[in-house]
N, C-alpha and C positions, 0 to 999 in steps of 0.2 A: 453745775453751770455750763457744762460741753450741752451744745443743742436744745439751748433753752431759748432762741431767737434774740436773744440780747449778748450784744460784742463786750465782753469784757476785757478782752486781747486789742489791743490798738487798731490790728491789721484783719481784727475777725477771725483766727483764726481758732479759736473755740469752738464758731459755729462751721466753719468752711474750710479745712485745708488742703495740701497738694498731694493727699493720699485719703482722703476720708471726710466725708458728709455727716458732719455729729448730729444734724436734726434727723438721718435717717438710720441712725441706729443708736437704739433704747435699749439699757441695759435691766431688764427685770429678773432674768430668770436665768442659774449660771451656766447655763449652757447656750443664751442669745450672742451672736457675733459681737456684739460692743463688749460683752463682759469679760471674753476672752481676751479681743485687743488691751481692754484696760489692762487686767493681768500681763501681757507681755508688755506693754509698753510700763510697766512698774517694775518689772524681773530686770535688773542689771547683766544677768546672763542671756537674756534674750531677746534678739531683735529681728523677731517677728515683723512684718509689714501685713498691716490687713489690705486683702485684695478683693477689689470690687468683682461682682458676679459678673457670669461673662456676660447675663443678659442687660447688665448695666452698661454693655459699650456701645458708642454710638445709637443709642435710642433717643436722643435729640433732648435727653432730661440731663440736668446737669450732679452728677454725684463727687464733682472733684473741683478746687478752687477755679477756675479762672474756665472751668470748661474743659479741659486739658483730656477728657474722656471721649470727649465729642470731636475733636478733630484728628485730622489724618485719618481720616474713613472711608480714603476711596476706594479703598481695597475690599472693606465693608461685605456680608451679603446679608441681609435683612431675611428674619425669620420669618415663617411662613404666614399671612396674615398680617404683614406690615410692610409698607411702601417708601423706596427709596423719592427722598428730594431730588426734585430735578432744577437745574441750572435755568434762571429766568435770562440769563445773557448767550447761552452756545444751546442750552437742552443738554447738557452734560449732567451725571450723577452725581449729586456731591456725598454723598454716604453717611446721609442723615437719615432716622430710618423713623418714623413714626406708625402708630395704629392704626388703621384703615377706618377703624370706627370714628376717630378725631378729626376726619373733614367734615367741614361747616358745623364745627360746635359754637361759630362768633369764638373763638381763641386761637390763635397766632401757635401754631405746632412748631411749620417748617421754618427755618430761620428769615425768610423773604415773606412767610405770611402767605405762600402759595396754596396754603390748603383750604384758604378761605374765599380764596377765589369762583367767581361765577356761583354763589350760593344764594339760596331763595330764604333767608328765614322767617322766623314765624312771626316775630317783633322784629319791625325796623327799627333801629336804634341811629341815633348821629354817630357816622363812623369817624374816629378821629381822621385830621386833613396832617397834610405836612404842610408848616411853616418852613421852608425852608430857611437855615441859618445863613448861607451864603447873599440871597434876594429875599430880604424881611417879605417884600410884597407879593412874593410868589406863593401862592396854595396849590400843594399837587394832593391827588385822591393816594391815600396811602394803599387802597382795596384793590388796584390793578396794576398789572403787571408792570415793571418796572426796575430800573438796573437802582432803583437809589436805595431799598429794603432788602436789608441783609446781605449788603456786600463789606461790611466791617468797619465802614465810615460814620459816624453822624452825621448825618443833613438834615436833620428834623429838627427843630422844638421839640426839649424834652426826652429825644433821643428814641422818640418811638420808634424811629425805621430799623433799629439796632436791638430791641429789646431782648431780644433770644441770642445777641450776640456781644452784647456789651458787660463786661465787669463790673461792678461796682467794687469800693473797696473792701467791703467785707465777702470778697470773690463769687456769688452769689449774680446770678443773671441779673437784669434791669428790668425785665419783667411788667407788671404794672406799676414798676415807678417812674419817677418823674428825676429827668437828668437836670441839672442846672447848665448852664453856659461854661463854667468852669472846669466841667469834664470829672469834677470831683464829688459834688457831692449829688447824694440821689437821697430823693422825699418818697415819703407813703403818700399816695391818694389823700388819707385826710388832713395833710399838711398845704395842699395847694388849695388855694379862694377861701382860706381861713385867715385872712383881713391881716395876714401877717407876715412878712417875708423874710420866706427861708433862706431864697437864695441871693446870692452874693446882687445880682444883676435884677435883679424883682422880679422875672419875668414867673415866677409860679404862681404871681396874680397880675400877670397880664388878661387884659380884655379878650384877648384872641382865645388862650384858656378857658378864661370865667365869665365871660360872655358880658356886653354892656353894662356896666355900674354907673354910668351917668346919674342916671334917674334916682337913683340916690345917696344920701350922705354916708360917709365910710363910718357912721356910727351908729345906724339903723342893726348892726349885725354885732353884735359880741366877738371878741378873738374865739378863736376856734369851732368860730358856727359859719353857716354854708348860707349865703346870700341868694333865696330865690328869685328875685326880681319880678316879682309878682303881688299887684302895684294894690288888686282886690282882696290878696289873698290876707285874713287874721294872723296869717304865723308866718310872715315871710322869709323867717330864718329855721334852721333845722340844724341839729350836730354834725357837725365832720364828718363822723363815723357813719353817715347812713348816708354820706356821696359814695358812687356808684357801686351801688350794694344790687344795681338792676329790679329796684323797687318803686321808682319814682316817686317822694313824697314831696317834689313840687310839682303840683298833680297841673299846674296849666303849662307851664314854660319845659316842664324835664329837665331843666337843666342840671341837675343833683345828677342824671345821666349822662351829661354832654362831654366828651373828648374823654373818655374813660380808657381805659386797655385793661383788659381782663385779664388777671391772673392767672395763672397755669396751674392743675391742680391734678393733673395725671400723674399715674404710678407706670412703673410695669409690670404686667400681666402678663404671663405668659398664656397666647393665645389655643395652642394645641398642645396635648402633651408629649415629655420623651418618649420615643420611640426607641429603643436601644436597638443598635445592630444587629440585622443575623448574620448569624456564624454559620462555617457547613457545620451538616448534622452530624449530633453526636448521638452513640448509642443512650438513650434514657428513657426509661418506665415511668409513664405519665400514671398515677391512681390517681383515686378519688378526691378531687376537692374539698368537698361538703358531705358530712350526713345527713339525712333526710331531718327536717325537723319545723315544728309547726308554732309557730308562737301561739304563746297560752294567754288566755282571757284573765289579764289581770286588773283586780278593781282601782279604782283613783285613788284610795287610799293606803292601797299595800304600802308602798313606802315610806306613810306618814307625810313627811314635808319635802320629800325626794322624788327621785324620778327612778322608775324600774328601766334597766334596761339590761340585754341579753348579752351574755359573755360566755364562750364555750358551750350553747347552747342553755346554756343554766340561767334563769330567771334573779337580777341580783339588783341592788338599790342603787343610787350613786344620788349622796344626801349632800346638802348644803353644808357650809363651813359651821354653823351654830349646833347642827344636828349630828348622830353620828348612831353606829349601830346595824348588827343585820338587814335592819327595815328602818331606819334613822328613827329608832324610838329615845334615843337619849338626846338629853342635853348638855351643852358646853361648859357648865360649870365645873370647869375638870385640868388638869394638868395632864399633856402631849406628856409621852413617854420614847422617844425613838432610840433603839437597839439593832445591833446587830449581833451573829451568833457568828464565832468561826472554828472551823471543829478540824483536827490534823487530818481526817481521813476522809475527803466527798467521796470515792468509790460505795464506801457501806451501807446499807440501807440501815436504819436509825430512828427513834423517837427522843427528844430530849424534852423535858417538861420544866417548866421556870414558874415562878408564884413570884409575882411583883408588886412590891405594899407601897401604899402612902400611908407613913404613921405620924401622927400630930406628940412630941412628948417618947417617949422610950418606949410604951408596952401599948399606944394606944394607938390602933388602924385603922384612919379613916376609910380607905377602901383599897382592894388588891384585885388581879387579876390573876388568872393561869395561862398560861399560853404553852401549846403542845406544836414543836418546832419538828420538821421531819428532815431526813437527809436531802431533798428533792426540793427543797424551799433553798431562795436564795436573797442576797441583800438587806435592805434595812425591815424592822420590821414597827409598825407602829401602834399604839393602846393609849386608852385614855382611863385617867384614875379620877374620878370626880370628888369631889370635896361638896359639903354642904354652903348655901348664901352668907349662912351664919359667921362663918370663917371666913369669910373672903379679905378682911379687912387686914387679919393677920397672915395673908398668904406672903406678902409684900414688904413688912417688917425687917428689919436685917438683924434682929434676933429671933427670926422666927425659927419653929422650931420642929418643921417640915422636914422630913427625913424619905427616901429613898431604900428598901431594902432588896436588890436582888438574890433570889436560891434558886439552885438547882434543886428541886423536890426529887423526880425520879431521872432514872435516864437506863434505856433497854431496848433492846432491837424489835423487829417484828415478828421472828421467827424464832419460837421460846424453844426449838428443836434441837438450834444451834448454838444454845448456849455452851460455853464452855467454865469449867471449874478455875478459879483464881489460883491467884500466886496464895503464898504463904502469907506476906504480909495482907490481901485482903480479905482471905478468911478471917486475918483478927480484927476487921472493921465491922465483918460483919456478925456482932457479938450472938445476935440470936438469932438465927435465921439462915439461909443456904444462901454461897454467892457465888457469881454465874458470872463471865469474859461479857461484856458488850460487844459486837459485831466483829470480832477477832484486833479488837482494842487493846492490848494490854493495862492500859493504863485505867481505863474504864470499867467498874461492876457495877453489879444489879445485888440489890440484899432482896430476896423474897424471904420475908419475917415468919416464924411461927405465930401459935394463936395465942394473943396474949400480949404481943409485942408490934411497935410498932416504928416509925419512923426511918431516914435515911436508913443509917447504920443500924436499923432493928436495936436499940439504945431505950427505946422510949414504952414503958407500959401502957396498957391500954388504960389501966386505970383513974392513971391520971387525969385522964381527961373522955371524951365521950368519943373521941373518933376512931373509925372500926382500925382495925389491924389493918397492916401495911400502907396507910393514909401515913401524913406528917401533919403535927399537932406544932399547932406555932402559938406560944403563949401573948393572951391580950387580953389586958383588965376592961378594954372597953366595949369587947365581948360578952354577949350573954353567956354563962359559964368560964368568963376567962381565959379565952380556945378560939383559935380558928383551924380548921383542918382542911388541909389541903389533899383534894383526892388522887389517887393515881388515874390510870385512865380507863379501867373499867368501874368505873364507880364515879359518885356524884351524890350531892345534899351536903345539907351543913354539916353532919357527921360522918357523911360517903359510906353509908349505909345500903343507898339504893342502889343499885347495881344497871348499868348500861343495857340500852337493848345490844345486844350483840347485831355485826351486821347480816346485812342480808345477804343467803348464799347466791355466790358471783357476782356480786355486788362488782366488785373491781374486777375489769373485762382485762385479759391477755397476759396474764400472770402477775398482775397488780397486789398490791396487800394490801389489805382495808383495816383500819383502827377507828373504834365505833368512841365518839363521845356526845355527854351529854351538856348543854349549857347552861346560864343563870337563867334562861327562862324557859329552862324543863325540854328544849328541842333539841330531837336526837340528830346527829348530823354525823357524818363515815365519810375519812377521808382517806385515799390511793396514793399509797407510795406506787408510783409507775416502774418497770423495767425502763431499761435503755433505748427499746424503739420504741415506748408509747408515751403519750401522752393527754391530761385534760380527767375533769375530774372524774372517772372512772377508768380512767387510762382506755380510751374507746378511739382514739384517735392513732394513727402510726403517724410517728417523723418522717420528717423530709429525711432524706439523704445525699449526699455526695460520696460518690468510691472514686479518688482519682491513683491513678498508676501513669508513673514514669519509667517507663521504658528507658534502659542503657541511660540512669540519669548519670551525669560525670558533675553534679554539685558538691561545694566540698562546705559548704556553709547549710546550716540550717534554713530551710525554708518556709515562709509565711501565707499560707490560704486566707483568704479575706472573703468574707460572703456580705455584699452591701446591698443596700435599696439608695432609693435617689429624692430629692427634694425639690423640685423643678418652682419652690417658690424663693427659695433662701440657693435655691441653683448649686446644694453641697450633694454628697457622697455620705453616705452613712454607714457608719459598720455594723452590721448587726452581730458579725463572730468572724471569730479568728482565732484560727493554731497553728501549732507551729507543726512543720513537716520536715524528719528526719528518714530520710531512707528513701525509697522510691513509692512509698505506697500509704495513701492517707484515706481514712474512714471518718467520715465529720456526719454526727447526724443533727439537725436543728429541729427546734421544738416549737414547731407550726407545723400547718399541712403544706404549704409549698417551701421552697427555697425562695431565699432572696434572689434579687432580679437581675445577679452580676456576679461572677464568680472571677475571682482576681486570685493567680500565683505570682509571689512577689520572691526574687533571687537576688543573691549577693554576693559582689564579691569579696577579694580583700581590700580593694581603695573604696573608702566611704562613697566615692560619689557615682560608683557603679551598681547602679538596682536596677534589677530588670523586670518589668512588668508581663504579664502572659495575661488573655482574656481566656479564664476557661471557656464560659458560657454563660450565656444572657436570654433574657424570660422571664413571663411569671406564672406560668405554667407545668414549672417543676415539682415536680416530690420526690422522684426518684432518678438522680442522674448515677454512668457508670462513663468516666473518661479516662482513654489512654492516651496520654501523651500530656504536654503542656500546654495544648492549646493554641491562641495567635497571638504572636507577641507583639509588644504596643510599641512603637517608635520612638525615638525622643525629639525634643522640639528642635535641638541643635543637629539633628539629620536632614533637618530643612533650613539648616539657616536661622533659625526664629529665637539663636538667643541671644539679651539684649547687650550695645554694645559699651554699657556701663552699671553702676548698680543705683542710678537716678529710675524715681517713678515714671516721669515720662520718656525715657528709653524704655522702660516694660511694657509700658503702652503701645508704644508705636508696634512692638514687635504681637503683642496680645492682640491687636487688628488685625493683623496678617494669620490669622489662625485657621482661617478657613481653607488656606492654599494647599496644606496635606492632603485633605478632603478630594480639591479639584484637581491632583498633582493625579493620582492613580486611583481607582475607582477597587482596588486591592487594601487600601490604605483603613483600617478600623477604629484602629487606637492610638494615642501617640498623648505624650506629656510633660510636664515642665515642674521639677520638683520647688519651686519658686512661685508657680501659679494653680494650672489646673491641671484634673486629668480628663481629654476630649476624646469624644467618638464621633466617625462619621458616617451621616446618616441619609439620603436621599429624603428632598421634599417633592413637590410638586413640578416642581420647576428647576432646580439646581440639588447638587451636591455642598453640601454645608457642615460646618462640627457643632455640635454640641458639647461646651465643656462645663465641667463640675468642679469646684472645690472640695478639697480631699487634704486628709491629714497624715502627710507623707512620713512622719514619726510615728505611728499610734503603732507600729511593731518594736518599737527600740525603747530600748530601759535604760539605766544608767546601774544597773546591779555588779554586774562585773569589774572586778581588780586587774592593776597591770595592762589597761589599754584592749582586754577584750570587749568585743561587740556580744551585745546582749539581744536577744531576739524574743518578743513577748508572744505568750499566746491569749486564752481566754484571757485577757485582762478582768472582765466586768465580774467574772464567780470564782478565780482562782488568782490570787495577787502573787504567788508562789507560780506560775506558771511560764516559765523561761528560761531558757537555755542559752551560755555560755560560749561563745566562739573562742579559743585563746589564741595569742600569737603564738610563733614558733616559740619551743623551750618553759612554754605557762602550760600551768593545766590545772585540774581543780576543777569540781562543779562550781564555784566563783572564779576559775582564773585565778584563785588565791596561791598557788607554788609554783613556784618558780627557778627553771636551774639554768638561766640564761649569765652572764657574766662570768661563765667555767666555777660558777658556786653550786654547793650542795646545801639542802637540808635535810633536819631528821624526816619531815614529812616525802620527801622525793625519795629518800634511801626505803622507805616502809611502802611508797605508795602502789606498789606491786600486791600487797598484803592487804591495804583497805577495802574494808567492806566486806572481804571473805570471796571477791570476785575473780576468778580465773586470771592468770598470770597473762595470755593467750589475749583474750578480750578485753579488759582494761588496757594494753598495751599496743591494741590497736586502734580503740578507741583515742589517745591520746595520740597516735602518731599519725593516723588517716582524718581526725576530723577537729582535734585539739578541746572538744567540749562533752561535758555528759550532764545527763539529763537532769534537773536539780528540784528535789521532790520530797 
């Protein structure tokens, strides 16, 4: 019911309140702005305030009840491509800022209607007149210039000279509505000259309105139809809804046209893009952008009911929701599967293989898949298990009897070189066959079976069933043979007899490993575990890089590298990676060809409310940067003055207008922020210095993982949920901050913790006393 155009709140504020526009944000997708507010404003712990974009202020639209965005703008500077209102009474600024493209569209922009001034258009139209309320008998031209539009009074009938400046009660401009005498209530368009009165005092079917009705009787027209007075005409009446729609369906008189006010129906647009600051130069290695590469002549049918399009240079499908498949050759009679893997070790390079059944009943499978997972893949993963029409009816049943089977079928690294020999207990799993360490796993083996024998543990004879050696025979009576076998990954068929083309030599460019498989419809396809500086599917591409060094750092807190891109329509900050930086010296490579367009050092202190920003460097034309030092540090907005002097929306407003003044204060001035709103930079346009600021989520380093009142500091969050470090107070320590010998107490862990781990007495004990946190992994 929030911004559905109907008040279900007494006062409207469902659709309109003193922080937030519910018609202008939709919550579909969990990462759109309204889904988030809704989540905090449901969290009892959290009392988030959603904050309008900066290019939401003073742009002359109204995104907060009563207007409250829109005033005190004189401070205002209007972005590059939009023009400040000028005062029809002194030629003073009032720091209303509209498009430059919105003079003479016939709609009322600036609050006075000055944009419509001196305009030629192409259809004359009857401009509404003012009645004035003070002298019923006075008509002024509402179209010229004049102190009586948009100075906050009503003097008009209907309250047109106010429209852009008047409340209604559901806080919402007056717009194309119609004010009654009472100051309270306001009508739609199709409630005025529908033969029936709304307003308290009648005047919304006054003559001056609706034009002469003499000529005929108040019963020629139905309630809610439009009277055209048109005496030849067969249909002299027409519906409400098609008054001034700028159609004119009373084709002699127009009057369905007459005394209308057009609704507003502009967004904002951002008319040029960020420009982000330069900074002095730093040392960095610009390589190549792009490989040379030629888009291939593909037919209209390659991908079926889909569209082909290019990703990493590779030729790939992207099929409708019904469709699905390499080339969307399948259809949706299928049950989503979505999975994730997570494995204790991402340094090791790895293959994990899984067999995922739909079985209808205990022994009978409808359909399964394999899926061959490598160390270099991350997040959810997704498959579809199709089921026949025939069943569909029983999908649904709530005895049905639809089952799910995940297994691990194999699991073995890439490099059959560096296997190593098991413990004792997994030689005894693997009853016939040799078994081999996974990627220096302890916990993980590999059974390579004799001939003869088959399955996980090498447990299973070939006999039994038809599938070759080292395959996994999974029993199912609604199999032909009562079998399915699940291949390893050189090998494939219903019995995994046929064997893989192996791949092509160097196939995987830069010390890549290539694992060759084959799929259910016979196409060989080789996929690249990448090294660490390559990436893409032959690993053909090098990472971006960052190497920053701090010089004589004296931080005694863990620090946070942030590498963002920006949003210039939703006007936020985006993270695209972030780690955490212990020492003086960080190596971060990303997996693109350039860097993101922002590189952010974030520092702390001990009092929560001391973080200190550094701009490494800004561009998009990195791949390889090398920075000493921290960069330029960003200001904060209380070094200007700018914070607000209560914790009311409109005190953060008033101070949120003034944000350009850093900007115009010193021409030195780049960055500067406000952990309450935004983070801005300032940029030169055409004509003035001005900021640009961005929404930014001043938490997305901070966890809640740590015991006893330590600060937690997050890295990779998006591939590593384990990845964050511990700051403890004096007397804590612990990679959670979990011990403690604050209070003159001991424990046994504090008396041993010299001893844990097997780590130097030396290093552990400075770790704890110089920095209070270690690394937790």
């Amino acid at each position: 019911m929030l911004g559905d155009h109907l008040s279900a709140c007494p006062d409207g504020t469902d659709e309109m309140s003193m922080s937030v526009n519910w018609q202008l944000l939709q919550c579909f997708k969990a990462d759109d702005g309204a889904c988030a507010l809704l989540r905090d404003l449901s969290s009892s712990i959290n009392d988030k305030r959603y904050i309008l974009p900066f290019t939401s202020l003073c742009d002359s639209l109204w995104d907060l009840r009563n207007g409250i965005d829109e005033t005190n703008c004189d401070e205002w500077i209007c972005e590059q491509g939009w023009e400040k209102q000028k005062s029809s009474i002194n030629g003073s600024s009032t720091g209303y800022c509209i498009d430059s493209r919105w003079f003479c569209n016939e709609i009322w922009d600036f609050s006075d209607g000055s944009d419509e001034y001196n305009c030629t258009y192409p259809l004359t139209l009857s401009a509404p007149d003012c009645l004035t309320l003070t002298k019923p008998e006075m008509r002024v031209s509402i179209l010229e210039a004049n102190s009586v539009a948009g100075n906050g009074l009503v003097e008009c009938l209907g309250g047109i000279d106010e429209r852009n400046t008047y409340a209604c009660l559901d806080g919402f401009p007056l717009s194309n509505r119609f004010l009654c005498s009472d100051n309270v209530t306001c009508l739609l368009p199709m409630h005025l000259c529908d033969h029936h009165y709304d307003c308290p005092t009648k005047e919304d079917e006054s003559d001056f309105w609706c034009g002469n009705r003499s000529l005929f009787s108040k019963n020629i027209c139905t309630k809610h139809t439009f009277a055209c007075l048109e005496i030849n005409d067969s249909s002299p009446c027409i519906p409400n809804e098609h008054r001034c729609n700028n159609r004119f369906q009373c084709r002699q008189s127009h009057l369905d046209e007459y005394m209308c006010v057009k609704a507003r129906y502009q967004s904002h647009v951002t008319v040029t893009p960020f420009q982000p600051p330069r900074l002095p130069a730093v040392a960095a290695t610009i390589a190549s952008r792009r490989m040379p590469f030629q888009s291939p002549t593909v037919s209209a049918w390659y991908c079926d009911r889909g569209l082909p399009v290019i990703r990493y240079n590779q030729l790939a499908c992207l099929c409708p929701p019904s469709f699905y498949g390499a080339r969307c050759e399948q259809h949706n009679h299928r049950i989503t599967v979505v999975f994730k893997i997570e494995t204790e070790h991402d340094d090791h390079k790895y293959l994990i293989r899984l067999a995922i059944l739909l079985r209808y009943t205990q022994n009978t499978t409808i359909d399964h898949k394999v899926v061959t997972y490598s160390s270099n893949q991350y997040g959810k993963r997704r498959l579809y298990l199709n089921y026949p029409f025939s069943m569909y009816d029983n999908l649904f049943r709530p005895s049905s009897d639809y089952t799910y089977r995940l297994a691990v079928v194999f699991q073995f690294d890439h490099d059959n070189e560096n296997r190593q020999q098991c413990s004792r207990e997994q030689l005894a799993q693997c009853q016939h066959g040799k078994c081999y360490v996974i990627a220096n796993n302890h916990t993980a083996y590999y059974c390579e079976c004799l001939n003869g024998w088959m399955g996980k543990n090498c447990d299973i004879l070939s006999s039994s069933c038809s599938c070759s050696p080292n395959s996994t025979c999974i029993r199912d009576n609604n199999k032909h043979g009562g079998f399915i076998c699940i291949c390893e990954a050189r090998s494939f068929g219903s019995t995994c007899h046929l064997h893989t083309v192996p791949c092509p030599l160097n196939y995987c460019l830069n010390g890549g490993v290539c694992s060759a498989s084959t799929n259910e419809i016979l196409s060989n396809f080789f996929q690249c575990t990448c090294n660490d500086n390559y990436f893409g599917e032959q690993c053909q591409y090098k990472k971006a890089s960052l190497n920053v060094t701090l010089e004589n750092s004296t931080f005694t807190h863990p620090s946070v590298i942030q590498l963002l891109s920006y949003d210039t329509e939703k006007m936020e900050l985006q993270i695209q990676r972030q780690e955490i930086m212990i020492g003086s010296t960080k190596f971060i490579q990303y997996n693109s060809f350039l860097l993101p367009s922002i590189g952010l050092l974030k520092t702390h202190s001990d009092a929560l409310d001391q973080t200190s920003f550094y701009l490494l460097y800004t561009g998009l034309n990195h791949s390889a940067l090398h920075l000493n030092g921290k960069g330029i540090r960003c200001s904060h907005a209380r070094e200007f003055n700018l914070m607000p002097l209560d914790s009311s929306v409109e005190s953060l407003l008033i101070k949120l207008k003034q944000y350009h003044k850093p900007c115009q204060k010193s021409t030195t001035n780049i960055c500067f922020y406000d952990e309450q709103s935004y983070i801005c930079f300032c940029a030169d346009t055409d004509t003035v210095r001005r900021a640009t600021c961005f929404q930014y989520d001043f938490t997305y380093d901070q966890y809640r993982q740590c015991m006893h009142g330590g600060r937690c500091f997050a890295g990779n969050k998006k591939t590593n949920k384990n990845d964050f470090v511990c700051h403890c107070p004096r007397c804590i320590y612990g990679p959670l901050c979990q011990y403690r010998m604050d209070h003159m107490g001991f424990s046994l862990e504090s008396m041993l913790a010299l001893d844990l781990g097997g780590m130097k007495e030396s290093k552990l004990e400075a770790d704890i006393l110089n920095f209070g946190y270690l690394k937790f992994a």
